[in-house]
N, C-alpha and C positions, 0 to 999 in steps of 0.2 A: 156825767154821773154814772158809777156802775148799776148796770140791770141784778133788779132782784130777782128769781124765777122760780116758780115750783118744780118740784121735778115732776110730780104725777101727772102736771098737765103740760109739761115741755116734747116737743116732737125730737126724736131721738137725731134728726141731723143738728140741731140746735145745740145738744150736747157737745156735741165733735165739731163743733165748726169754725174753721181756720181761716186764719187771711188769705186773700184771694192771691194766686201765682202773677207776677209781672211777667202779662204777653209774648215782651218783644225781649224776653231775657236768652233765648235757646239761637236765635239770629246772631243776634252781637255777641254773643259768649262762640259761637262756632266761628266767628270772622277773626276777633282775635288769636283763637287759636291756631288758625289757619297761618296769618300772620305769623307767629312767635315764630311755628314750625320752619316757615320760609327764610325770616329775617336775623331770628335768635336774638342777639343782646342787642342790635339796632333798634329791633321791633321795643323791648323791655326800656329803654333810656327815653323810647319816646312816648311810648305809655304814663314814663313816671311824669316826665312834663305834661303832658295831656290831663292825667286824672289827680296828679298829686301836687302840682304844680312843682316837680323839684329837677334842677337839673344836674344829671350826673355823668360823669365822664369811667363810670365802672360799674357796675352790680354788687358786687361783691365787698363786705365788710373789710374794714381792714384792721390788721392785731391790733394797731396804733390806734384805732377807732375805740375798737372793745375798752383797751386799757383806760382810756379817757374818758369811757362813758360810765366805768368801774368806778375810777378816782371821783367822779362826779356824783355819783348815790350816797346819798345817809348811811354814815355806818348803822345804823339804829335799822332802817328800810332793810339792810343788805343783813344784817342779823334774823330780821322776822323774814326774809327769802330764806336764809339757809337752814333753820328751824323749819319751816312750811317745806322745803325741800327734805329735808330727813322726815316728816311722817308722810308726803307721800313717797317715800323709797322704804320706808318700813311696810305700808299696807303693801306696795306691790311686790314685793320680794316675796310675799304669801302666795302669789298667783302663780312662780315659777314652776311649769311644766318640766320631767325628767322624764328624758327614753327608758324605756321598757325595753324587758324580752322576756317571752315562756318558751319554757322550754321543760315541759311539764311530759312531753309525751315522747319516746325514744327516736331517733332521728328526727324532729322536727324542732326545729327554731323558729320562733314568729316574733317582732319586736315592734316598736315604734321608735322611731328617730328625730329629735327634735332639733330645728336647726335654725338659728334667727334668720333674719331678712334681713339681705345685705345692707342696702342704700335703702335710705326713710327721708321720705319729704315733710318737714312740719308747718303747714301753713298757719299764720298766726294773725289777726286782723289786727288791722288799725283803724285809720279813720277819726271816728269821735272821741275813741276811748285808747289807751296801752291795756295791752293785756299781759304781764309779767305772770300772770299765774295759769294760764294757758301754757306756756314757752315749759311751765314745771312740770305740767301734768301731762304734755304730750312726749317730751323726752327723756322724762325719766324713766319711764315704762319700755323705751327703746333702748337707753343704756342699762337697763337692765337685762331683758334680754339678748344684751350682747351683739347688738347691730355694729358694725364696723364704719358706716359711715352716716352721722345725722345729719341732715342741714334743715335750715329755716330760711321761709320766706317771711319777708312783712314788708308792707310799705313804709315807704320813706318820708318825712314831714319834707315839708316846703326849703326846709335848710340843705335836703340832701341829706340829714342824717336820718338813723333810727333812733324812737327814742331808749333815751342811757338804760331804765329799767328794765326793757328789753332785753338790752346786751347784757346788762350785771346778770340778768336770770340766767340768760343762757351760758353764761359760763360757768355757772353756781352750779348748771345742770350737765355741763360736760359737751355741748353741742358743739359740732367740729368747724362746721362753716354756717354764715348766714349772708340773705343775699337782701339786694334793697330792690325789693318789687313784692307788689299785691295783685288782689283779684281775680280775674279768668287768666290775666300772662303769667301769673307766676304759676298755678297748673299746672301749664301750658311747658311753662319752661322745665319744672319737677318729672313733668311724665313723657317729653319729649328729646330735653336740653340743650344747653345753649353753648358758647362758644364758653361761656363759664362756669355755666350750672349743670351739674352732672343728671343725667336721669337718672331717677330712680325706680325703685321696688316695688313702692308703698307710699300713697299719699295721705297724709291726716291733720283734723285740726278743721277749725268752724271757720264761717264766713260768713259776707252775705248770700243774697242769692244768683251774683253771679259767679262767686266762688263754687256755690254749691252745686250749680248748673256745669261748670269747667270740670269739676270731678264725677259727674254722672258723664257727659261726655268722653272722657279720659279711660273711662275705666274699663278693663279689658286691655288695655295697654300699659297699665300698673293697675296694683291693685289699689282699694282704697275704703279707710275705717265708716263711714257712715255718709248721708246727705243729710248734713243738719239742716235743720228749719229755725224760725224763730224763738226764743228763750221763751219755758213755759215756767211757772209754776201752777202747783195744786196743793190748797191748803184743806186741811180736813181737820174740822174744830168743832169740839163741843159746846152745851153752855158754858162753860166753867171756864173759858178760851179769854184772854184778856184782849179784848179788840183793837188795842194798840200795839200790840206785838202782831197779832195775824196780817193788820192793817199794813205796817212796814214790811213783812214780809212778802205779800203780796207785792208792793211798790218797788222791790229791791230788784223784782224781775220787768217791771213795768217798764222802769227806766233804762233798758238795756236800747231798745231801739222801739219805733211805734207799733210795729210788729205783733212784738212780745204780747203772753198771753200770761195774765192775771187771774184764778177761778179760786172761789173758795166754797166748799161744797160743807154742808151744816144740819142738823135737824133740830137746830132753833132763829126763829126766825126772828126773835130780840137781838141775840148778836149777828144776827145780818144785816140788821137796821143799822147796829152800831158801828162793826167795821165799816160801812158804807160812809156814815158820817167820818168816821176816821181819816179815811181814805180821801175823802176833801178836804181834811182839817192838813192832814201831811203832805199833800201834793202840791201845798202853796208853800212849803216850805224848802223842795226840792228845786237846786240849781238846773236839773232836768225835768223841772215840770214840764214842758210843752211834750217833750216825748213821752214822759209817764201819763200825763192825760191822755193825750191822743193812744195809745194803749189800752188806755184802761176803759174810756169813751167805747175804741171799737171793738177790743179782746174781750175785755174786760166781764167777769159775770159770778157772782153769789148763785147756788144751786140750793136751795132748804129741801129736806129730803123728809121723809116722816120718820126715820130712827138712821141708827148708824149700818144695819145692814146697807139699807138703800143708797145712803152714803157712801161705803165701800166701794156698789156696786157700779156709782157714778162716777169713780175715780177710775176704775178698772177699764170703764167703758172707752173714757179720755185717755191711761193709759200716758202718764205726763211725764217729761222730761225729769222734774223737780217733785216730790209728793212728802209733804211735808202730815205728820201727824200728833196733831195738836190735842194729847188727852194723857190722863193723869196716869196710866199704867198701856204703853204704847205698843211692847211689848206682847202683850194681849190682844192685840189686834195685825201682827205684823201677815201672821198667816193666812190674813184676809184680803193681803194685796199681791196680785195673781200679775200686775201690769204696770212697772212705773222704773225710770231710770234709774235712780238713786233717792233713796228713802232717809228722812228728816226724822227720830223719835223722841217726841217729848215735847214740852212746853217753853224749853231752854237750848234747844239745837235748831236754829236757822238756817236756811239754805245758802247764805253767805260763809257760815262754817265753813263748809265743800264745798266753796267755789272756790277759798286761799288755801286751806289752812288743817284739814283736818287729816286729810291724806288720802280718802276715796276719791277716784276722779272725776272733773269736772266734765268733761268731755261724752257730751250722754245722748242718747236716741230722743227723737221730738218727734211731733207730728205724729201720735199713734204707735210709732215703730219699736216702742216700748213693748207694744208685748210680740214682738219677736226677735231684738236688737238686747244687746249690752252695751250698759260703758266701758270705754277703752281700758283696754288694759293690756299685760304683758301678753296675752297669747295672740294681742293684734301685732306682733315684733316679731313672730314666729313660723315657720310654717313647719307643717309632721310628713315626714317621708316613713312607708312602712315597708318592712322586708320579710320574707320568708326565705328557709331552708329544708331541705328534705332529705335527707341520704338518698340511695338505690330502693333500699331494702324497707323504707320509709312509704315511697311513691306506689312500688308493688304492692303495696296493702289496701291501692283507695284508686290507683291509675285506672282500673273498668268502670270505677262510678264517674270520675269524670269527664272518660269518653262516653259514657252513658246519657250526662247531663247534657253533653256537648252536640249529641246526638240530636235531644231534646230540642234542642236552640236551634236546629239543622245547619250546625258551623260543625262539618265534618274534619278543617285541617286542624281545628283547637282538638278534638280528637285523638288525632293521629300523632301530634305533638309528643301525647303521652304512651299511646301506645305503641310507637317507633321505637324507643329504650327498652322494649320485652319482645323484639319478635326475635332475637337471635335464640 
């Protein structure tokens, strides 16, 4: 049963408080890596028997795989991918960064250079679930920005394949190569490489938490878009909130994994009565009851606040991957959220919108890191090289305040740098 709680009398770690980290995850996420690094596609074939029980004699997809797993998808399924694919290639084509240059003052050019990131790794889980709409939101944002090389990881099912939705995505989405491995090897193989997987740039894309342990370890050796945590939502509702919608949406995140964190924060304490009842009435209806319980049992928690400032100010506090705002003019209240991944407005927009289908990405900061993180987008595809220019006649105008500064710093040869070109 979820906890009802006041806020005034709630201790503020209670507010913020997360599933606890698995121990023994930073050991065995370092040994396979060590592994991979030593054995490459040996290490990865015995992995996939080991955790996926599948046995393969290659890594690597093959075109003949792709095409079959194509032929195999619902024209109907493969119509709502490539629609879902065009509004997120519409929203990101907004984020496209252009180089600059001023050149505003005589002899001087200053500019900014933007230039994609070669090779992109895109990690993509499996396990309980296919995620096809993952595979969209991580590469289309990299074929937009113009990367040259994508690839995807995902684990393999028990047959040796990946699943067909998988591959129809990724080719919907333009992704060059995909390999069949999960978890901390495939990282592993992305940021190091194997006798078939290329390293790469840039690693991205969710996990568990051994994935997400393989890319904090990794990093510094490529770079890499976030450490996701478990799937949040934060529902923010009035009275006027129909408790059966909040209730589903709450449970939509529930059911991701036991993890997952469920909150709906309210300054009525009738409809928290009621999504709560709700929330028992629909979790016997779910083919993933035992994880949406166990979720919502341990995540799980209603916040009643005394009005909607207070409210805000407990969303902020939390700072949620998901923040959904459930009231009749949303709009009105948008400039009151300082802290949240990707924002839900209105009565009629669910946070399963944007997880298929609406074209903002799904791929968002958790565990707090909302208020200093973004969701992915094109300028994770990129990186900015800046330049300067100066004539002669440019430098001689400002060359003594710089040895001046340089002085300052007491780095006498930055200095001399400048004052060497005026002593003839």
């Amino acid at each position: 049963m979820i906890r009802i709680l006041d806020y005034e009398k709630l201790p503020a770690e209670e507010i913020f408080k997360r599933a606890e980290e698995k121990t023994d995850v930073e050991a065995v996420v370092s040994s396979i890596i060590a592994d991979v690094r030593s054995r490459g596609d040996e290490a990865l074939i015995e992995y996939a028997k080991k955790f996926d029980k599948a046995e393969l004699t290659t890594v690597e997809v093959s075109d003949a795989e792709i095409e079959e797993a194509f032929r195999s998808v619902p024209e109907e399924f493969l119509d709502i991918l490539r629609e879902a694919a065009a509004n997120i290639r519409h929203f990101h084509e907004k984020q496209v960064r252009n180089s600059f240059i001023v050149n505003d003052l005589d002899g001087i050019v200053l500019g900014q250079k933007v230039t994609p990131i070669e090779k992109v790794g895109l990690y993509v889980p499996g396990g309980t679930a296919a995620y096809p709409s993952t595979v969209l939101m991580d590469s289309i944002p990299a074929k937009i920005a113009g990367c040259s090389e994508i690839c995807i990881t995902t684990p393999p099912g028990e047959d040796g394949k990946v699943n067909p939705v998988i591959l129809a995505s990724a080719r919907i989405a333009g992704v060059d190569r995909i390999f069949k491995t999960g978890g901390a090897q495939a990282i592993a193989a992305l940021a190091y490489g194997t006798e078939t997987i290329p390293k790469v740039d840039k690693i991205v894309g969710p996990g568990n938490a051994y994935v997400a342990e393989a890319k904090k370890q990794v990093f510094g050796m490529v770079a890499i878009d976030m450490i996701a945590g478990p799937s949040e939502i934060l529902c923010i509702a009035d009275k006027d909130s129909n408790p059966v919608y909040v209730a589903a949406d709450m449970l939509s995140q529930a059911e991701h994994d036991t993890d997952a964190s469920a909150v709906l924060v309210t300054d009525s304490y009738e409809l928290a009565e009621k999504v709560s009842e709700e929330i028992e009435r629909q979790l016997k209806l779910l083919p993933r009851e035992d994880i949406a319980r166990e979720s919502i049992d341990n995540n799980g928690k209603i916040i009643v606040a005394k009005d909607l400032d207070d409210v805000f100010e407990v969303a902020n506090q939390i700072a949620p991957e998901h923040l959904e705002i459930c009231v009749d003019d949303p709009f009105a209240y948008l400039d009151k959220v300082r802290n949240a991944g990707s924002i839900f407005l209105g009565r009629n927009c669910p946070e399963a919108l944007g997880d298929y289908f609406a074209g903002p990405n799904h791929t968002l900061p958790t565990m707090g890191t909302a208020r200093f993180s973004s969701p992915l987008s094109v300028d994770d595809f990129v990186k900015k090289s800046q330049f300067t220019y100066y004539t002669k006649e440019a430098l001689e105008k400002v060359y003594k305040k710089v040895s001046y500064f340089a002085e300052k710093e007491e780095l006498r040869a930055h200095g001399r740098s400048v004052e060497v070109r005026f002593e003839d």
